[in-house]
N, C-alpha and C positions, 0 to 999 in steps of 0.2 A: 274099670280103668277108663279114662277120659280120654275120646281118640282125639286130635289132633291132624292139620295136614300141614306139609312139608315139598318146598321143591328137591326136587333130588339128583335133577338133570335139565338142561338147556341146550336149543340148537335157534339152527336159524337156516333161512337160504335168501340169499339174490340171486335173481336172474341175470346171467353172465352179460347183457347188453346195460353197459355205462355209459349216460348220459353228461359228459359237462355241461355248464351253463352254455358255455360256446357252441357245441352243440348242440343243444336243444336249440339257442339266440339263431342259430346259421337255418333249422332245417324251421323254423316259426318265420324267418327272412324269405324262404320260398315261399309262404303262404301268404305274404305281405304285413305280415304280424311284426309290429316292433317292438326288442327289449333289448337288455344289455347284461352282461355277467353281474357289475356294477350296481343295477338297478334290485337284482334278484337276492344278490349276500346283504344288500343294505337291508333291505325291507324281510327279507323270509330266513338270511343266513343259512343258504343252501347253496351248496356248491357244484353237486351232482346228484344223482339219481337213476336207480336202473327201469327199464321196462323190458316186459318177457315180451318175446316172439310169438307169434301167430300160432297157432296152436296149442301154446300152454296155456293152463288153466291154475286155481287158486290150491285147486287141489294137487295138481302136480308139485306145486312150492313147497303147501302145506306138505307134504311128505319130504321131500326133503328135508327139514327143518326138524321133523316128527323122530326123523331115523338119527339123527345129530342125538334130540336129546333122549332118546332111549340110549343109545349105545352110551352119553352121560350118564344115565341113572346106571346100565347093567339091568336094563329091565327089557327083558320079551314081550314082543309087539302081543303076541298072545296072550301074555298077561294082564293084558290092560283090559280094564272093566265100563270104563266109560272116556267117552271120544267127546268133547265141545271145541266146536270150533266157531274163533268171531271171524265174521267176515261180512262186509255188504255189496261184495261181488264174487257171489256162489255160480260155481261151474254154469247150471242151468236152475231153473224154477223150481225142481224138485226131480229128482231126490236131495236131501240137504250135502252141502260139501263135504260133511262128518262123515255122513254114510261112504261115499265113496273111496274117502281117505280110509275109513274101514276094511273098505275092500283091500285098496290098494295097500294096506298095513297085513292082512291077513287076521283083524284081530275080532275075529264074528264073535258075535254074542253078547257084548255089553251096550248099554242104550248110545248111542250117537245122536246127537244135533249141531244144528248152529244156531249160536247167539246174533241180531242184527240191533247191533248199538251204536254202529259206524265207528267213530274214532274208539271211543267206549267198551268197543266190545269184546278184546282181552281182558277188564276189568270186573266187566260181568262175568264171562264166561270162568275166571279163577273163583269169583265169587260162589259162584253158584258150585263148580265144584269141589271148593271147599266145603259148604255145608251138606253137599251130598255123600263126602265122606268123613264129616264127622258127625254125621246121622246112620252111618255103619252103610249106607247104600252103596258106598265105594271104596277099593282099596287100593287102586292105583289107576291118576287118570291121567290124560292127556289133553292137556289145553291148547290149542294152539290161534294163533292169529294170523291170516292168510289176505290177499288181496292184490287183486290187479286194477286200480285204480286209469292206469294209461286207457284200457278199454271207455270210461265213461266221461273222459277227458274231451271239452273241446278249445280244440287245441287253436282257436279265434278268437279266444279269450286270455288275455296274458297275466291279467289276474288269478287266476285258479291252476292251468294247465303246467305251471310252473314251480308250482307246489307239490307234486306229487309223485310219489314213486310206486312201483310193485315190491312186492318181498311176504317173507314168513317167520315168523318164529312161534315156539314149542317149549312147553314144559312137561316136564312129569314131575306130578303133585302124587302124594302117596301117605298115608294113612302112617301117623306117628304117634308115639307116648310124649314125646317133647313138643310145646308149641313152636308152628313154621307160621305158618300165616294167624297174625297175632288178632286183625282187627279188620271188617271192611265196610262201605260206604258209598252205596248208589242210590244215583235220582234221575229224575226225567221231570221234564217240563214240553208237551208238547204244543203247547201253544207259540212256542219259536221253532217250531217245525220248517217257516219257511225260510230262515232267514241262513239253512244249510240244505240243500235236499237236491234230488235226482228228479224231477219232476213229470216222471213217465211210466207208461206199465205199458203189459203187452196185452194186448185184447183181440180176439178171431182172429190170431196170425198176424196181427201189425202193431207194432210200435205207436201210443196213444199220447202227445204230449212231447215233451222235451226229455229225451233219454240222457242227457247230459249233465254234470255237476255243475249246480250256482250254488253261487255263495254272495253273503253281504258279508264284506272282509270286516268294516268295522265294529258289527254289531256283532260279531262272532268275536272278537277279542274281547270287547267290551263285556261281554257276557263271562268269556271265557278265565280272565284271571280271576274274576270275585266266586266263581262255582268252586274253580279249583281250590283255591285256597278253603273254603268253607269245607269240602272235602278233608283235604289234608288235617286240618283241623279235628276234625269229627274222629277221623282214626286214631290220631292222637291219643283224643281226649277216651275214647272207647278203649287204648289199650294202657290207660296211664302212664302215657308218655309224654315228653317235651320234645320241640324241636331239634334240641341238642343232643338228644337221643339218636337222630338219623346218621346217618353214614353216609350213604346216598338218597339223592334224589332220582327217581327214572322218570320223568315227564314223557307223555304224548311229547313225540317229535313232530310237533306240528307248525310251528314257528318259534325262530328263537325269542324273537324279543316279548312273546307271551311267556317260555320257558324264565326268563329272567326275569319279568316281573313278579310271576308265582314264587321265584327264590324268593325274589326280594322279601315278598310280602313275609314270608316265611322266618327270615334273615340266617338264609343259608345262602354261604359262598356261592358262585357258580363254580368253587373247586372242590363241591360234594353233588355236582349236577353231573347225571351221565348224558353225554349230548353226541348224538349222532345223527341229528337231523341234517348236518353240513354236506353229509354222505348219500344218505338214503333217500334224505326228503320227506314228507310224511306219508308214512305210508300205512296212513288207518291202524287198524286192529292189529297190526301187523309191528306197528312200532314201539310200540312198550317191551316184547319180548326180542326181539332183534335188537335191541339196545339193552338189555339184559342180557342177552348172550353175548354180545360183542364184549361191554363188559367183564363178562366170567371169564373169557375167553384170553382174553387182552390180561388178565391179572388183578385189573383195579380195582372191580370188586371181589371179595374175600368170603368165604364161607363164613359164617358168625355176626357177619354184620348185620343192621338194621337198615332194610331198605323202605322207603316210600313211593309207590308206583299212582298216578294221577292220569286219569285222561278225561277230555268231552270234547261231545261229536255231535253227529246231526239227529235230531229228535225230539229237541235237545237233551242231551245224555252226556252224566260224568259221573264220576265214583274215583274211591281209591283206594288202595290193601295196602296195611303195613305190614311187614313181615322179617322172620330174621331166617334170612339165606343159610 
């Protein structure tokens, strides 16, 4: 029999501190930093954003989010056989954020990692665990996308610091006779490494370099709708499908107005786009499932449907899974 994987549960978590624009505009005003609510819905179409408090970590989110969507599937943290988690702000250098979520799941004994794709790296990380259990190496896993992005913020920049949120979301993917995850679709080009990156590492105890997020906003967009689209495309065409086939769109909530171009390109409404970037803001690895779950959760998406999930990030990394929920 041909195994097949399937989502079968969804959660998600935000950290209970919500940011408005106003807010974040008022405490960027103590710094001498100028913006405007105004300035930020035109250009990024973000309205709010949460960041965790001082001592939470990606891993703390990540479980939350983990326990949502178990309790969705009906599936024992025990039972789970394998743990990936994207993220590119893990607890510490090592041990990976997976391992720990492990712990903190109680689910010893299946392999654990983290995927580092940046925005990309829930697309990866489903990717990969799809073909780990339909090569029989897994039977029920846990993907999750985690991130606290406020830590690598600097917030003297009103370009970037504005853009970003924390949060988590979680699937449990699990071993089926019916096809769930239909088709998927990654690439890297590192040669636009600089043109998104954290530009720091840590060496003999000290921070080497700029531990901070740059970004070149234009060449990241620029880049950004023509990958995604060839993506979307590619799974398509791998699952002999049309466009008219999608139900939703779930974009990286990384800006709207890249999120609408990719329709466009596409020519799906923005009333088959699931868009939660106005809330959350983008929040990496993090936002393809937190916008699927918000989604399931909310109603609007429906079990049966064809969904399309896209992201790219810093690496340059993008991909995309079609699948039917």
């Amino acid at each position: 029999m041909k195994i097949y994987s399937r989502i079968t549960g969804t959660g998600s978590y935000l950290p209970p501190r919500r940011l408005t624009n106003a807010d974040l505009v008022a405490e960027l005003a103590e710094q001498g930093v100028e913006s405007s609510d105004e300035w930020i819905v035109e250009r990024t179409g973000i309205r709010a954003r949460h960041f965790v408090d001082a001592g939470v970590n990606s891993s703390d989110l990540a479980l939350m989010a983990s326990r949502q969507a178990l309790e969705a599937a009906g599936v024992d943290a025990k039972d789970i056989d394998l743990i990936i988690v994207g993220t590119s702000t893990p607890d510490m250098v090592f041990p990976s954020t997976a391992c720990i979520l492990q712990s903190k799941l109680g689910a010893k004994g299946g392999p654990a990692f983290d995927v580092q794709a940046v925005c990309s790296g829930f697309i990866y990380a489903l990717t990969l665990a799809d073909s780990l259990i339909r090569s029989g190496s897994a039977k029920k896993a846990l993907v999750v996308g985690a991130e606290v992005f406020s830590r690598i913020l600097d917030f003297k920049d009103r370009t970037t610091c504005v853009l970003f949120g924390d949060g988590a979301g979680a699937v449990v993917l699990e071993a089926s006779s019916t096809p769930g995850i239909l088709s998927t679709d990654i690439h890297a080009d590192g040669s636009y490494s600089d043109i998104l990156c954290v530009p720091g590492h840590v060496c003999g105890g000290q921070v080497l370099g700029d531990p901070l997020l740059r970004m070149d906003g234009q060449a990241v967009f620029k880049l950004a709708v023509g990958v995604l689209d060839e993506a979307a495309r590619a799974v398509l065409a791998k699952a002999g499908k049309t466009e008219a086939d999608v139900d939703w769109l779930i974009p990286h909530q990384a800006n709207i107005r890249i999120m609408q171009s990719t329709a466009r390109k596409l020519k799906l409404p923005m009333e088959k786009v699931v868009v939660t970037v106005d809330q959350h803001g983008n929040t990496s690895a993090a936002s393809i499932p937190l916008a699927l779950d918000t989604a399931v959760r909310s109603g609007q998406v429906k079990p049966g449907q064809t969904l399309l999930l896209e992201a790219v990030g810093g690496g340059f990394t993008w991909g995309a899974v079609l699948l039917n929920l």
